[in-house]
Structure formats: C-alpha cells, structure tokens
N, C-alpha and C positions, 0 to 999 in steps of 0.2 A: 420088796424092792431093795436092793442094795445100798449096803451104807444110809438108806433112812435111819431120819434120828430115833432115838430111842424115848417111850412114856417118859422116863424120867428129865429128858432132856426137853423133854415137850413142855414139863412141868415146872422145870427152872426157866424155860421162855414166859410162861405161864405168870410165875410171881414174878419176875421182872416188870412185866406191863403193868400189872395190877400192884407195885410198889405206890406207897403213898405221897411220893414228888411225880411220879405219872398221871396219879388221880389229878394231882393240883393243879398241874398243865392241862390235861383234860377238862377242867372245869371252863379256864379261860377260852381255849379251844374252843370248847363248844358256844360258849357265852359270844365269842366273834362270828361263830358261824363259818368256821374252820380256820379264820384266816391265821398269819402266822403272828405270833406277840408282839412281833415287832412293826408291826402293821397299826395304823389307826384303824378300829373298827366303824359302826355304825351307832355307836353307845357311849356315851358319855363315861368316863370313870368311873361316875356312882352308882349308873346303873350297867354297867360291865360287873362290877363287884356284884351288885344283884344277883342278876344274870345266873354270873360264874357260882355263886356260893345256890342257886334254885338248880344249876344242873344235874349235881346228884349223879356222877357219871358213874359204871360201876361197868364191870368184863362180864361177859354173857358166855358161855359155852369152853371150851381149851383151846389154846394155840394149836397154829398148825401147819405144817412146811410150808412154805411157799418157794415154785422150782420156776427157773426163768431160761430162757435159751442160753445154752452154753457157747462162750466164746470159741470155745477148740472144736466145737460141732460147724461152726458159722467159717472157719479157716481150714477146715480139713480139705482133702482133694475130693474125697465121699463121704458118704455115709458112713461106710465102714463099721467101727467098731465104737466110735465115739459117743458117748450118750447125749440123746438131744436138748437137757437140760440138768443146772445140775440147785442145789439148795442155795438158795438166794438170803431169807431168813425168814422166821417163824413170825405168823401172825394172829395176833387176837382181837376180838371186834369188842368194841366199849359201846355200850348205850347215856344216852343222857335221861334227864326225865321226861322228856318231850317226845322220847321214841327217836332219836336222830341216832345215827350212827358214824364210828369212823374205827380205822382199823390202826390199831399197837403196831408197830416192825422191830421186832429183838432179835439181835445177831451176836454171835458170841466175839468179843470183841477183849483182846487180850484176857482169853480163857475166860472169862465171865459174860453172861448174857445179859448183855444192853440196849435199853430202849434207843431206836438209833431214827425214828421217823414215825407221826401220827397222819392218816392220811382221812379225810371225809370217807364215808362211805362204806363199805362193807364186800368189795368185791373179791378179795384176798380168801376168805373163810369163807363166802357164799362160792365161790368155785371149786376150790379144794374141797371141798365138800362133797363133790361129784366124782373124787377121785376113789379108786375103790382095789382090791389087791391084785386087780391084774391090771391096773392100768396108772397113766401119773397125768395129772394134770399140771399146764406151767403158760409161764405168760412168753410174750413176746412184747418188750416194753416199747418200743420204739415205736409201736402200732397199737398197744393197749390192745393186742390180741392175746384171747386166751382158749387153748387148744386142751385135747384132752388125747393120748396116745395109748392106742391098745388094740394088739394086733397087728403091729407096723404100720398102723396107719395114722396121720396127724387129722383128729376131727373138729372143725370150728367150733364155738362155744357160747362167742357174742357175736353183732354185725361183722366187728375189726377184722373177724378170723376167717369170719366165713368171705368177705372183701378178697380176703388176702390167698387163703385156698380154696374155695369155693363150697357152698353149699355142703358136697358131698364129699370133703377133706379131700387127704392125697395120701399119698406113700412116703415114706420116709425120705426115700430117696430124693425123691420130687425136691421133698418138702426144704433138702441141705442144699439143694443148687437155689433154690429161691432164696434162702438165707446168704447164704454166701454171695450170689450177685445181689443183694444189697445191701451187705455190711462185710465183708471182708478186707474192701480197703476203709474200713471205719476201725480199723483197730489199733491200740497204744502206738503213740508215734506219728501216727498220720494227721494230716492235717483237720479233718472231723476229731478225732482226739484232743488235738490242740483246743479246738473248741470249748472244750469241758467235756466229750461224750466219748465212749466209744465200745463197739460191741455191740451195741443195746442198749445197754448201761450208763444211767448217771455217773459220771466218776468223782474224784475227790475236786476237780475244778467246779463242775457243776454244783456238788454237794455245798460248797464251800460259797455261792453266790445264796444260797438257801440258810445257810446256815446263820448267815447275819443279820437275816431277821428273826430267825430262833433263836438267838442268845440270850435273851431277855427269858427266855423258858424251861431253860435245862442247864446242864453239864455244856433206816437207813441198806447104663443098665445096672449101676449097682443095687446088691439086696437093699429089700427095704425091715429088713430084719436085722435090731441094733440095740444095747440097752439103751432105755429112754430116760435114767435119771441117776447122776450119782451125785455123791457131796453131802456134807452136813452143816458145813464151816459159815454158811452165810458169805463166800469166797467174793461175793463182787461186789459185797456192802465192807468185808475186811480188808481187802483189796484198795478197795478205792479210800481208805484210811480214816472213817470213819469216825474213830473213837472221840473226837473233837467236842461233839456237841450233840444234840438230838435235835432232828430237824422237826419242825410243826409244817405244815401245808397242806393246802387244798391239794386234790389231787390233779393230777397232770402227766403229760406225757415225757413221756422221760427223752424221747427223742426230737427231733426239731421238723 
C-alpha cells in the first residue's frame, strides 16, 4: 500500500501508548469503566484507587494504522483518482486484569507520536486486523462504519456499513456519490463545521468540548478502480490540532 507507515513507525506508536503516564491513565480509565477523569464515576475515591491500582492494564499485540474516509474523496466530483481513505492514527488495544478492553490512538503530533485518545473497546485492532496486502480497511466515523476495500469494491464489515451499502457492498464509484451527498457540504467552513465537525471527523471544536473532562488525565459512470489508501501523518487528528491534551472517552460517534 502506498505511503503505509513503516514497522518502525508502528513501533514508536507502539511505546507511545504503552509509556508509563499512559498506563497511569489507563488504570483510572478502566477503574471508571471508561469514563472520562473528569467525570464522577460509580466508586468512591477509595475504592476508585483500588480499583485503579487492581487494574493491572498492560498493551496486548502492535499498533496498527487505522485509515478513515478521506475528506478530498467525500468533495471530489468522482472517484477518480483520489484515495478513499487516508491514515487517521495508529492504534493499540490495552487489556485490564478483568479481560476489558479499550483501544491507545497515537498520532504523530509535532514529529513525535502522542497518545492523543483512549477509547472502550477494541474495534480499531479487531478490524484492521482483516486488512491484508491487497486490500485496506477504514472506517467511516460519522456512521461507526467500517468497510474493507479490495477489488474496487467497498465491502461492509459491521451492521453500520452493511446499513449504509448493503449486504453485498458496492463499487467505488457508487460508494463517493453516497459519501459526497452526505458530507460534502459538511466540510471546514460550513455551518456543520461550525458545529465542532466536519468531513466525518471530530475536529478541534469537538475535541476540545472532550478534552475538558480529560485534563485531569494527561498533557485523538466513473471507474471504480482508485487507490484506496494514502497518508501516514494521522492528518485529521493533526489537523484538527490536537497536540493540547489526550482525550479519555467512552466511545462514540463522532458524528451527530
């Protein structure tokens, strides 16, 4: 795949998450039951402390790209030439001692790879996972669908995707007129923008309503023949200006 990141960039995402003020957050994390620090949980302080110190949370397996629909695929006039998704940021899944899960998001973020979001869950590594050298998998966050491309053709993954293209996916082509008549005019500028979103994508308004209950926790006919994935940059988590803080959160839909 083009411009995919490289082992050793996989591996500076890698000790990023598994840095030991990530563990420390992770512990809390898990001890609320994802919620964000700056959240009253379910637990008393003493036994939050508990909790947090019985977690024991610790990184299971490598980072690993995670690719998201491209805003210039969702505004092109086709298909064309644009790739349908490009690297959003690498992710690694943490376990607790209880067997729970949630997933690391590290972006490289003024040249260096930082933890920039902890999400519940494990769907980030459990989908890439399926992605294989002829093909890319990526999400579409605004729908929590997640597709898999190979062959020209975009194949659902979960309910959200198969909702959204059917059962038996679609064609490339197809699949940039659906994208475009639903977020073209969502993009910088426009009034869905304003909002805090735009593309797909949380942006730095959105991030920044998230981020102030994290602070307590840290320092995120045409062919249907098209490359389907470029970038390395983590471009819409550096983009949307991230470097601020690390978000903690259940997870959720990034769109409205």
């Amino acid at each position: 795949m083009a411009d995919a990141p490289t082992p050793a960039q996989l591996s500076a995402a890698h000790r990023a998450a598994g840095a030991p003020a990530t563990l420390q957050v992770l512990e809390t994390f898990f001890a609320r039951d994802g919620l964000p620090p700056g959240r009253k949980g379910r637990l008393s302080p003493a036994q939050e402390a508990t909790a947090a110190e019985a977690a024991d949370p610790r990184l299971v397996g490598r980072a690993v790209p995670v690719y998201s629909l491209n805003p210039e695929f969702v505004t092109a006039a086709s298909a064309g030439r644009t790739p349908v998704a490009t690297m959003e940021f690498a992710a690694s899944e943490a376990v607790d001692a209880d067997g729970d899960t949630a997933s690391v998001w590290t972006a490289r973020v003024a040249g260096k790879w930082q933890v920039v979001n902890i999400a519940t869950g494990s769907d980030e590594t459990d989908y890439a996972a399926r992605a294989d050298a002829g093909s890319v998998v990526f999400r579409e966050p605004q729908l929590n669908a997640w597709y898999q491309v190979a062959d020209g053709r975009v194949v659902p993954l979960n309910d959200e995707a198969r909702a959204s293209v059917g059962a038996g996916g679609t064609g490339l082509a197809r699949y940039q007129r659906l994208v475009h008549q639903r977020y073209a005019d969502k993009m910088p500028g426009s009034a869905y923008d304003e909002g805090g979103y735009a593309g797909g994508f949380d942006t730095g308004a959105g991030r920044a309503r998230v981020a102030a209950d994290a602070r307590t926790a840290g320092d995120s006919g045409p062919t249907d023949t098209v490359p389907v994935a470029a970038g390395v940059g983590a471009g819409a988590l550096a983009a949307a200006g991230v470097a601020g803080g690390l978000l903690v959160r259940r997870r959720r839909l990034a769109g409205r």
